[in-house]
N, CA, C and O of each residue as an XYZ file, in Angstrom:
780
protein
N     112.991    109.775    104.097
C     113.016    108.580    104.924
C     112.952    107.362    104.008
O     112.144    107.311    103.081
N     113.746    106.460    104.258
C     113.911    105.506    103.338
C     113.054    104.335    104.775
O     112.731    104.394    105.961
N     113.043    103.759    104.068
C     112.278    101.897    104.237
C     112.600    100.198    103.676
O     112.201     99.930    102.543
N     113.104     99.414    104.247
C     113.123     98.211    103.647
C     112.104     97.463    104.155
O     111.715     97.637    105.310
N     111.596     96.600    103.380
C     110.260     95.768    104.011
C     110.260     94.391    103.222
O     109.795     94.190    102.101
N     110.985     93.351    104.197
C     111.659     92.092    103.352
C     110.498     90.993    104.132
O     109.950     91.474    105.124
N     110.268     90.168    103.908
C     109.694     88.470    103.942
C     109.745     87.818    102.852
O     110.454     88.060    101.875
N     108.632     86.573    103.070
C     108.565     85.735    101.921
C     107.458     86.235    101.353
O     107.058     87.319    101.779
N     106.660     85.512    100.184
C     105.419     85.019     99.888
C     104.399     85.117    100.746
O     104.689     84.520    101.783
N     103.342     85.596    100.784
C     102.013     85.376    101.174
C     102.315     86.179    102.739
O     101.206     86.254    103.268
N     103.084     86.632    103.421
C     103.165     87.449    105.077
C     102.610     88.983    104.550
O     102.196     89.688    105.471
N     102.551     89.601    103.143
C     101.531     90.698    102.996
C     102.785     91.827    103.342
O     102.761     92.974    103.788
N     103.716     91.056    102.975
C     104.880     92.597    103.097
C     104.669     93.514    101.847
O     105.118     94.655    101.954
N     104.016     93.157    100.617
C     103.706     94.166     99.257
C     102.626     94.667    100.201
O     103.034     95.323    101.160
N     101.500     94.497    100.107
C     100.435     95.531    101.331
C     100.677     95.612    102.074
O      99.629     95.554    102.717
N     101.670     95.777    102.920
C     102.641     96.685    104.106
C     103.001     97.764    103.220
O     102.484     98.868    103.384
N     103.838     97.558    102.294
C     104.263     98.674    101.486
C     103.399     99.947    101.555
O     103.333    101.052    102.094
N     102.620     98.919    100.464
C     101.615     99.901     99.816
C     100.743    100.950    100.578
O     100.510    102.142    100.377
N     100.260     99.845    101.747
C      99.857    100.908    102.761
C     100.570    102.517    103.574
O     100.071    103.599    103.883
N     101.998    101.896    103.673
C     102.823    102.663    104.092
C     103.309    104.055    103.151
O     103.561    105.167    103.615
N     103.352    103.716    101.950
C     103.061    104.444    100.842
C     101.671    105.311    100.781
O     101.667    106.491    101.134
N     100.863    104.859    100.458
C      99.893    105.459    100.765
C      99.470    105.888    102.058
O      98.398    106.460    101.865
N      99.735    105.913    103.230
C      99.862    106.865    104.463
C     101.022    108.260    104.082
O     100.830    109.458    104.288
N     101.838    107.805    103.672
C     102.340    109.197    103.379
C     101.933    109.810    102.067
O     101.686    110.986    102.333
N     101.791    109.655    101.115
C     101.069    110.468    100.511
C      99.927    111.159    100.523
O      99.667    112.150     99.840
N      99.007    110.434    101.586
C      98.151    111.459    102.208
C      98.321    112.742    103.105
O      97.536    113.673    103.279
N      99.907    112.458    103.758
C     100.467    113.502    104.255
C     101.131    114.369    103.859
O     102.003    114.917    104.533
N     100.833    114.660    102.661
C     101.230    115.578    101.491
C     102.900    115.050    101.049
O     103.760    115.687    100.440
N     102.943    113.918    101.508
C     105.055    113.544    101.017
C     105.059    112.864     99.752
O     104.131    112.068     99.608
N     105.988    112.992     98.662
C     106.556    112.219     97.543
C     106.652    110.912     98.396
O     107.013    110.732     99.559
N     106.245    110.138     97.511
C     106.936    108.502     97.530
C     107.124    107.924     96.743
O     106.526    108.316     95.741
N     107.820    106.913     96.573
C     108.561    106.167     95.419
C     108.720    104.864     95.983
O     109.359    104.749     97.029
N     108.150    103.732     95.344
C     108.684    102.433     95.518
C     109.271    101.645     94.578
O     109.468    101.842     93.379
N     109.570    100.554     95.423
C     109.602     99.385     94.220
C     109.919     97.922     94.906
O     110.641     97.719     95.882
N     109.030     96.762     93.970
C     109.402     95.785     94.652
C     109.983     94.414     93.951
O     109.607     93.962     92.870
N     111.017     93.841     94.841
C     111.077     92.575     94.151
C     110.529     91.378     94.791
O     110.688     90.917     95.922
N     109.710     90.914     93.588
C     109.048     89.236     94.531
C     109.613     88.276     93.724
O     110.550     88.328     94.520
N     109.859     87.688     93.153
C     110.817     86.633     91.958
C     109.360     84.952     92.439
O     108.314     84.576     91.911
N     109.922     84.629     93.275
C     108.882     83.227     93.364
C     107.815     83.735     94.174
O     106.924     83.037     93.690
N     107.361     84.275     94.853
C     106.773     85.090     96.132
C     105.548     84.366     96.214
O     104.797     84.575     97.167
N     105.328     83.745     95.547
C     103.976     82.600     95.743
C     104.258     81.587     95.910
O     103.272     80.875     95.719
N     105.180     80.977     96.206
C     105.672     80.034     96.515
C     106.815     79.900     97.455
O     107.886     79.313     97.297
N     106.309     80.637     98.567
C     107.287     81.519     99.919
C     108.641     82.151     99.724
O     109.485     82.361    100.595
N     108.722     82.479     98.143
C     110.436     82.747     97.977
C     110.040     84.358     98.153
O     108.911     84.841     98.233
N     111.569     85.159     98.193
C     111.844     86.552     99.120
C     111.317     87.488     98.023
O     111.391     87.643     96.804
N     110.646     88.125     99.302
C     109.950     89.352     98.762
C     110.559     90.558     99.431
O     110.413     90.543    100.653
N     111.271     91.707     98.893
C     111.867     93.049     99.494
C     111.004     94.109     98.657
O     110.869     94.072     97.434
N     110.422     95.098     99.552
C     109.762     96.494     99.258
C     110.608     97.404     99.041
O     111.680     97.204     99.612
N     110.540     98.395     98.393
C     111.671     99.542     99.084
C     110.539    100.838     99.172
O     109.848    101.145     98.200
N     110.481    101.377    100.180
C     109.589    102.639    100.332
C     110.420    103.714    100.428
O     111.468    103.373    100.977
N     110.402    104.905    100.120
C     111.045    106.198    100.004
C     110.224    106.862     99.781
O     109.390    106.785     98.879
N     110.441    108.132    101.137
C     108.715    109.295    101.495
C     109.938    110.460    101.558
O     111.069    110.186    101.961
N     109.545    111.767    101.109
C     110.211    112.593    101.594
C     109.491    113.518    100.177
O     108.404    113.452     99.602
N     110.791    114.415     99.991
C     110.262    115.970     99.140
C     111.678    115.809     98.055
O     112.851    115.519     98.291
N     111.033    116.103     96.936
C     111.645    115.928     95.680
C     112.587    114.572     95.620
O     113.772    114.777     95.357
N     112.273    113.541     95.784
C     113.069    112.247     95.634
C     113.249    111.786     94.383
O     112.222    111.939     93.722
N     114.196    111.247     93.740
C     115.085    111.245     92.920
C     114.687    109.804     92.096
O     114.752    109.690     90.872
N     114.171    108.501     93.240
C     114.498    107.138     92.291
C     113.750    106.548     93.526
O     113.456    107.105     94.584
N     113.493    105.124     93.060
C     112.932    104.567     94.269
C     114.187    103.582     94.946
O     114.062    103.333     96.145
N     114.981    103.206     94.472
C     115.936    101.988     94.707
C     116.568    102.796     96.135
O     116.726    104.013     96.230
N     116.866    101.810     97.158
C     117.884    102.782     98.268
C     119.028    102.051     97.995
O     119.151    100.938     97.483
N     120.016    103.001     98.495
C     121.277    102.490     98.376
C     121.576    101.395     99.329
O     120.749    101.027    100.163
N     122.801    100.855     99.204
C     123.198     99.714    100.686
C     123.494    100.980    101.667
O     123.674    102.162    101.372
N     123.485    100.444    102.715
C     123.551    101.053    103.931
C     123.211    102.506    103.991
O     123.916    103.444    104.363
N     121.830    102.497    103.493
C     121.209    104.490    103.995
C     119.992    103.941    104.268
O     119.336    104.932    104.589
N     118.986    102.627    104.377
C     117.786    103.014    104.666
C     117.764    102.878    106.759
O     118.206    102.258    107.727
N     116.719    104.208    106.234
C     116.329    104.544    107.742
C     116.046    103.423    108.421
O     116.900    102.984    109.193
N     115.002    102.860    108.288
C     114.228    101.657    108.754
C     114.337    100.323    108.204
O     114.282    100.388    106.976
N     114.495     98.919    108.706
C     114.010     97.754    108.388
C     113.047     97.241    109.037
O     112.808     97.504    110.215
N     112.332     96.378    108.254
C     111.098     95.732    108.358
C     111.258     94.946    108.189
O     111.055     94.760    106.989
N     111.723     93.676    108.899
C     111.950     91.751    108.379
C     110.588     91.631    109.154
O     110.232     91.881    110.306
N     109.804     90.997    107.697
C     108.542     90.211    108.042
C     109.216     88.593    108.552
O     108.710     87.952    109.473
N     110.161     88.221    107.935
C     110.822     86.971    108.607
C     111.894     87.214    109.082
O     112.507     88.099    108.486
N     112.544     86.637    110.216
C     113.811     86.465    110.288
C     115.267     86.068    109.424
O     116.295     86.722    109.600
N     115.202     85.011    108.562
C     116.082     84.819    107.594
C     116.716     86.121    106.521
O     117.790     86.626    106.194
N     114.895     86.271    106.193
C     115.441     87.815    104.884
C     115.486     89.430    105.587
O     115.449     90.511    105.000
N     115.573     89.161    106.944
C     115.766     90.149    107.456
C     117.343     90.165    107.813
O     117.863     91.281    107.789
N     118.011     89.275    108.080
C     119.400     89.096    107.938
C     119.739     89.533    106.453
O     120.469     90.499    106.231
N     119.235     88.858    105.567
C     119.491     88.832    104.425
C     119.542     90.475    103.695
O     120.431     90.913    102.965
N     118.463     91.085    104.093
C     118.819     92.751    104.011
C     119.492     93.633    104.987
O     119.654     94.853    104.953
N     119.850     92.756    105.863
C     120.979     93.881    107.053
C     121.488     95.075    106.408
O     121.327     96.204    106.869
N     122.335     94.709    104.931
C     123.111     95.723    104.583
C     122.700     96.814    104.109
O     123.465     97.773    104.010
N     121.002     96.893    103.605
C     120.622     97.761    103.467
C     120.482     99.175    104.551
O     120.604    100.349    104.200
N     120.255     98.777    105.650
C     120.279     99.940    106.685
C     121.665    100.271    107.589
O     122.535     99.636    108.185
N     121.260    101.871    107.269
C     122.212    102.512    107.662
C     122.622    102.471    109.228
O     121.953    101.912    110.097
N     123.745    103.108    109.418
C     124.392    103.097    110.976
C     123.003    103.823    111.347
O     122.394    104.643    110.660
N     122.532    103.117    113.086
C     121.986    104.624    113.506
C     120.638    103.628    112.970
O     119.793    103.223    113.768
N     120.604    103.343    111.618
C     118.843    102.918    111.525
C     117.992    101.635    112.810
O     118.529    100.756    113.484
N     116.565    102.037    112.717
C     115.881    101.505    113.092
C     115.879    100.157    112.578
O     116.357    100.135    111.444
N     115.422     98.734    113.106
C     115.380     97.436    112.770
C     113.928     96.881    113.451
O     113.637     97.425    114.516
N     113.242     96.129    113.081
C     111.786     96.116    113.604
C     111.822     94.670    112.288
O     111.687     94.711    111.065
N     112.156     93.069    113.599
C     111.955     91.828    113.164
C     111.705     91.006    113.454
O     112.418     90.448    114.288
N     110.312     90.252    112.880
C     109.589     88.954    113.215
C     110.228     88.121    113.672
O     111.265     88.176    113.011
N     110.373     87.036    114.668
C     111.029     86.855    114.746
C     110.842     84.443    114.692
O     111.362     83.403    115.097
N     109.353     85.190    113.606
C     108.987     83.886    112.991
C     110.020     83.428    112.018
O     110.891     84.160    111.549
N     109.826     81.902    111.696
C     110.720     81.528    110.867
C     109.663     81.096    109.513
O     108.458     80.857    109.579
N     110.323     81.089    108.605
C     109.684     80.250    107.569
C     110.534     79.274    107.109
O     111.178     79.938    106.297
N     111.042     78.034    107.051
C     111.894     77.326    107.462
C     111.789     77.378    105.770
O     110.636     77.272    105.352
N     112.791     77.519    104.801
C     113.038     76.977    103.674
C     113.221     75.697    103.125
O     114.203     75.148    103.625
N     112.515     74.867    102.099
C     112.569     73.513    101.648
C     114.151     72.616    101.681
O     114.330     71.444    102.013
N     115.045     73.511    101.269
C     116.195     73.011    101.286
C     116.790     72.319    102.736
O     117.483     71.332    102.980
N     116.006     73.592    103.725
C     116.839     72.813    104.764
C     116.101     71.366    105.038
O     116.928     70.479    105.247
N     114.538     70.870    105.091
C     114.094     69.952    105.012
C     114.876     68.802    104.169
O     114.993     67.672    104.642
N     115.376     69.128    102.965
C     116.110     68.347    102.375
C     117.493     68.027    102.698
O     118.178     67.382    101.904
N     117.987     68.474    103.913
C     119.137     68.180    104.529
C     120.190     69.222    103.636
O     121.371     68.899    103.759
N     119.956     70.334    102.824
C     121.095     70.272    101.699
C     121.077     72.048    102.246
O     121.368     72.831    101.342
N     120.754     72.703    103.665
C     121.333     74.010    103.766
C     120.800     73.850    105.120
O     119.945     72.970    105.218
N     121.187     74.679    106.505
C     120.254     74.907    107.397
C     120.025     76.411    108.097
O     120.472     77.540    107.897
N     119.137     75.835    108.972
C     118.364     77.350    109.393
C     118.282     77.371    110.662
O     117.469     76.584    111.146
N     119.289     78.498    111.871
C     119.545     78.151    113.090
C     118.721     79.454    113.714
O     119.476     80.413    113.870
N     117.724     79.638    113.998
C     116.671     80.622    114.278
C     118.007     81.782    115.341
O     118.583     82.853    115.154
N     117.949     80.681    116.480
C     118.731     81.199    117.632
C     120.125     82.325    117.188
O     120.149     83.521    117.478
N     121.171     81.605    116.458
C     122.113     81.963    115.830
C     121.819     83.832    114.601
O     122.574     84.802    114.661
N     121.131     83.775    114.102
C     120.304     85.140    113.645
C     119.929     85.798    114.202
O     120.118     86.982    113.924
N     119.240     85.462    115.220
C     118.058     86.533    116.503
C     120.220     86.937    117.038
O     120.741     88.011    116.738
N     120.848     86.022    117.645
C     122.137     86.816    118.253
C     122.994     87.482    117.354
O     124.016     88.046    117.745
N     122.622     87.450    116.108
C     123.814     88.154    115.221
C     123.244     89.244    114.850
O     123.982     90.125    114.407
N     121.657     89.516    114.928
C     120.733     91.068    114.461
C     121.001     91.833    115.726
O     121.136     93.054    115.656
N     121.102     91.105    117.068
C     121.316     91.620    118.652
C     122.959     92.344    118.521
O     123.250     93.461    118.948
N     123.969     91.322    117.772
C     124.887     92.304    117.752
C     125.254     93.646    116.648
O     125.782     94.675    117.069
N     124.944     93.478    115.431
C     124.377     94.248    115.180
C     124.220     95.606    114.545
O     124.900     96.440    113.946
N     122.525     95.346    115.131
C     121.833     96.276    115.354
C     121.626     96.948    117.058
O     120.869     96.285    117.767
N     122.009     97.700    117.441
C     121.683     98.189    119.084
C     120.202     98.765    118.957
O     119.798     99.736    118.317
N     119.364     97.656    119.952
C     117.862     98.865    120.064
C     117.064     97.851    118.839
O     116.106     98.439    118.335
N     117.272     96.625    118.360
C     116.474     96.296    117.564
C     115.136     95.760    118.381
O     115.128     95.449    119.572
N     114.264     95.732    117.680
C     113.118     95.530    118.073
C     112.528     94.275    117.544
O     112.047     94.264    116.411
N     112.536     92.856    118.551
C     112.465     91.835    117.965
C     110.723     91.527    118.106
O     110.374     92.108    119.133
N     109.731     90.961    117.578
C     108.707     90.473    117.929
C     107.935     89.525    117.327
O     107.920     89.516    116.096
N     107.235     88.656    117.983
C     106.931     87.640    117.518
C     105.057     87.942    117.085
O     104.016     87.983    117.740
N     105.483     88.122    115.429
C     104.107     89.011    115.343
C     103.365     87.534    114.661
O     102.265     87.625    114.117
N     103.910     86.529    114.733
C     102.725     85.411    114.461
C     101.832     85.177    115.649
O     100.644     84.864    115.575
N     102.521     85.361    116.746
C     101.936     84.681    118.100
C     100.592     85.776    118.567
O      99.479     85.495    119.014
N     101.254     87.173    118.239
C     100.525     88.215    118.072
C      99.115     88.316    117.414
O      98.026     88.638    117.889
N      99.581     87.845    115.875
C      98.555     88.042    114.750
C      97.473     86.754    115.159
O      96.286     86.755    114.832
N      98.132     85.686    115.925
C      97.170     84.585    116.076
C      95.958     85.116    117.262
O      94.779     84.798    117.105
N      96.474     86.070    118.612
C      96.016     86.301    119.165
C      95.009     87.759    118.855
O      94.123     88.238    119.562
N      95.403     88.096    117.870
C      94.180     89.076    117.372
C      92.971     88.607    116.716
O      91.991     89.319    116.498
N      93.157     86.561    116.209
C      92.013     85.936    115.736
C      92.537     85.427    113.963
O      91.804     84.879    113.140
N      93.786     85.764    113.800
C      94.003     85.084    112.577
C      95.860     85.485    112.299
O      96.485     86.516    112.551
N      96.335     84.086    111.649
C      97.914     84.612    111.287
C      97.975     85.655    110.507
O      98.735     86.621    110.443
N      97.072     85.316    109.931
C      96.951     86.179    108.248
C      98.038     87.391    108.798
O      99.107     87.740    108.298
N      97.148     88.029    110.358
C      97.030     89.351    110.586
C      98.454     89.770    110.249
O      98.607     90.899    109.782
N      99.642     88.889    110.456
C     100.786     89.274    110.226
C     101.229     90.665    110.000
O     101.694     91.373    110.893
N     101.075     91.010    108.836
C     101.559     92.517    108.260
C     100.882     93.463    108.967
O     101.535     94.502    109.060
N      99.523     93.507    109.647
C      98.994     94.239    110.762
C      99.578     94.752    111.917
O      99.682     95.911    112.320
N     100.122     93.153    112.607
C     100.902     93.799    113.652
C     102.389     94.481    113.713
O     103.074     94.954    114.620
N     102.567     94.285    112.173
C     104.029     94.981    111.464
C     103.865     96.206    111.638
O     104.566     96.936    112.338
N     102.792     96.543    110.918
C     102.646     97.832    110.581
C     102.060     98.632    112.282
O     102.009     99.842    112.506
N     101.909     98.171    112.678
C     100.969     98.682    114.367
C     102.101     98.814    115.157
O     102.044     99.387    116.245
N     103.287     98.264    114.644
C     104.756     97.820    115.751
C     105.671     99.142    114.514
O     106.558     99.707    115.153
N     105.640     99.361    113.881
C     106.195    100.099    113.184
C     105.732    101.625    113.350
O     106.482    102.567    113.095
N     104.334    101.776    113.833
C     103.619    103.545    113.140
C     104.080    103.789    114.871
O     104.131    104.931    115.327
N     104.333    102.803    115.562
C     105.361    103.412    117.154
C     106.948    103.756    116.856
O     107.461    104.667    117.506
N     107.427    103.315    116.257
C     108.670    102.883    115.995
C     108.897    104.423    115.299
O     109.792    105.230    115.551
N     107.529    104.569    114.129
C     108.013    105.883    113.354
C     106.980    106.658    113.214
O     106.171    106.530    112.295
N     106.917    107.498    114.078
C     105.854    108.415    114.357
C     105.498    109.665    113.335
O     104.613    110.521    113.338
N     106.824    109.303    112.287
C     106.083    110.538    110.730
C     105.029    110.194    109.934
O     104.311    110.962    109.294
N     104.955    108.758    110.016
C     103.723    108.190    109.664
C     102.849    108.079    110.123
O     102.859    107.053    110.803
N     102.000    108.573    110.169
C     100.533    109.062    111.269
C      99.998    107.389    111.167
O      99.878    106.605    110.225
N      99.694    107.276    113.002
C      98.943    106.236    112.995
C      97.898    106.013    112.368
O      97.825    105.055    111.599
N      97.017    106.744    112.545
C      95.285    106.719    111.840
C      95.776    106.533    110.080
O      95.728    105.442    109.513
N      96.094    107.424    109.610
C      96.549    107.063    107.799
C      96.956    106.148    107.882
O      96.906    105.567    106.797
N      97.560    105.375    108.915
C      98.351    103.783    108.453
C      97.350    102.946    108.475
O      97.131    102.152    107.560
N      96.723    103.038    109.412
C      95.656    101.849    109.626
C      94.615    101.774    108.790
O      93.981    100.738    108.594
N      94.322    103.171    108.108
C      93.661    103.651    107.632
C      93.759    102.733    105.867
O      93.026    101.791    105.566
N      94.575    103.189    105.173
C      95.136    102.596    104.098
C      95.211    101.705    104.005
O      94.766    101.164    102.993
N      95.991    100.782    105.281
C      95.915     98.867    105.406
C      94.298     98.292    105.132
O      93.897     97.382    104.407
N      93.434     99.411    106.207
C      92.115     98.642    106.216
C      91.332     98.344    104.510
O      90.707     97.369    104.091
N      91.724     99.697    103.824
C      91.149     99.684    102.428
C      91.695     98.893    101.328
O      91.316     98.866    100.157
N      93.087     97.957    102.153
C      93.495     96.849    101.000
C      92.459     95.320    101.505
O      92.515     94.234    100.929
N      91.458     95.699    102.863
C      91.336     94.571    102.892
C      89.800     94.736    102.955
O      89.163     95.789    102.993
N      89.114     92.809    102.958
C      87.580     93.002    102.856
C      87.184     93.467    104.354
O      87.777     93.303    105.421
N      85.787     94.200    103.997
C      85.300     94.294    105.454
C      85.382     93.041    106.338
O      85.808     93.129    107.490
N      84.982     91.884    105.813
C      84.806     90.429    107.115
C      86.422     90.630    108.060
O      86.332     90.273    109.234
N      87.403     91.001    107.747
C      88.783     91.142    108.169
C      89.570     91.989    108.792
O      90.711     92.050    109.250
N      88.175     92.923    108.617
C      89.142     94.769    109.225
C      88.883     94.551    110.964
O      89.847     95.066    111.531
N      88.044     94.047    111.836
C      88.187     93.961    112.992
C      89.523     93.419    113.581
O      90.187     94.024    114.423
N      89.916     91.931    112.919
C      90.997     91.429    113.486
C      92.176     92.173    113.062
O      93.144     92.356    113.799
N      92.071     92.666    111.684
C      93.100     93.395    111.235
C      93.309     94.754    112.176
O      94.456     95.195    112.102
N      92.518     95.412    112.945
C      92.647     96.677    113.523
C      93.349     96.035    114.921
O      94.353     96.604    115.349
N      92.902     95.031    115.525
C      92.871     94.368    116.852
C      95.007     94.030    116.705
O      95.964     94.222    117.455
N      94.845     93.561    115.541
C      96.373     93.470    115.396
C      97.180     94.196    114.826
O      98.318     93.795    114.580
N      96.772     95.372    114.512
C      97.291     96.561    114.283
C      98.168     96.960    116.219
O      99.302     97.011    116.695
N      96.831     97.131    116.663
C      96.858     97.443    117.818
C      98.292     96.632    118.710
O      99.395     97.081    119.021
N      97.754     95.483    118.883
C      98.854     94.670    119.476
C      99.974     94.403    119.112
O     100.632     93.491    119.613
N     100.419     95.226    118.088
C     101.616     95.034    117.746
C     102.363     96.623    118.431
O     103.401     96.804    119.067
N     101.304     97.567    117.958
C     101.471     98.871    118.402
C     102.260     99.133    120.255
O     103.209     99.718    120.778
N     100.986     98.168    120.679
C     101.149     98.166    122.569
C     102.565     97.263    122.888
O     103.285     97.595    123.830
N     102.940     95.957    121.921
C     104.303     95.987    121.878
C     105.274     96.735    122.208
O     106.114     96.704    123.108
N     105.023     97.477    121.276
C     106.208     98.198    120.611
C     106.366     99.210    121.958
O     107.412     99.539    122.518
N     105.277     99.510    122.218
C     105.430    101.153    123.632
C     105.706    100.204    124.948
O     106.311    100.743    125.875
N     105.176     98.389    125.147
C     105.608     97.985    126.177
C     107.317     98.110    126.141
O     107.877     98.830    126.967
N     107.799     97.641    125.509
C     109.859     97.660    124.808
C     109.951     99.148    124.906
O     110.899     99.258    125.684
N     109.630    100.175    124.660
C     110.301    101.875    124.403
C     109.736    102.533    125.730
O     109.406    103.714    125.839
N     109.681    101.573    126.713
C     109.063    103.063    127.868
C     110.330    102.986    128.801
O     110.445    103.760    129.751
């Protein structure tokens, strides 16, 4: 099973990874990652690549074979479309992080125009607005929480409990309540859209 897991800076898509990684290796599976962040502290694009399975070869996925996408933002979730295959799963924020340039008049960013071009597509994508979410679990931060809580529905080889499980141990105790709370609500999402 392959994985893409794209945002910017600071939305906690590297501890999405990692967690996700480490949920399957507790389930006895090979994994292999790798990530690129280039400015990532300074909101520029961050892409994961996760790969779980038995005797795997490399971590890099090819264009168009990963199973799953994960746009922590909308923009770089366009921006990795080509990575997933026909048939794959899509699971995207459908927050913006508005890039400096367009402020500077010199590129722009049409939220609306993206959300209808992932709709055509992808069939069955799963759009959600996990800021509005993460705010209502008691903090934005929670972001990558309700990713990952909207995702362990989405992909049920990844055992819920190991997911949440792993996320909680990247973070301090003062944080694991809201972090579980938005685990959750991203989760009940995801089964309100798939019933």
């Amino acid at each position: 099973m392959d994985i893409i897991m794209c945002g910017v800076g600071g939305q906690g898509t590297v501890m999405a990874s990692r967690a996700v990684g480490e949920a399957a290796i507790a389930q006895g599976y090979e994994v292999r990652t790798s990530e690129i962040i280039g400015m990532a502290q300074r909101e520029g694009s961050v892409v994961s690549q996760v790969r779980i399975g038995q005797t795997l070869q490399g971590p890099l996925i090819p264009d168009a074979a990963a199973d799953y996408l994960l746009g922590f933002e909308l923009a770089e979730a366009v921006r990795n479309l080509e990575k997933l295959k026909t048939g794959g799963r899509a699971l995207v924020n459908t927050g913006m992080i508005v890039p400096p340039t367009v402020y500077l008049g010199i590129s722009g960013y049409n939220g609306e125009e993206l959300i209808s071009f992932l709709r055509e597509q992808i069939p069955g994508v799963v759009l959600v607005n996990a800021r509005r979410l993460a705010e209502n679990a008691g903090s934005t931060k929670a972001l990558n929480a309700v990713m990952l809580g909207a995702f362990s529905k989405l992909c049920p080889a990844v055992e819920e409990a190991q997911l949440l499980e792993k996320l909680l141990a990247h973070l301090p105790q003062k944080v694991q309540e809201v972090n579980t709370r938005a685990f959750s609500l991203g989760r009940e999402y995801v089964e309100g859209k798939t019933r």
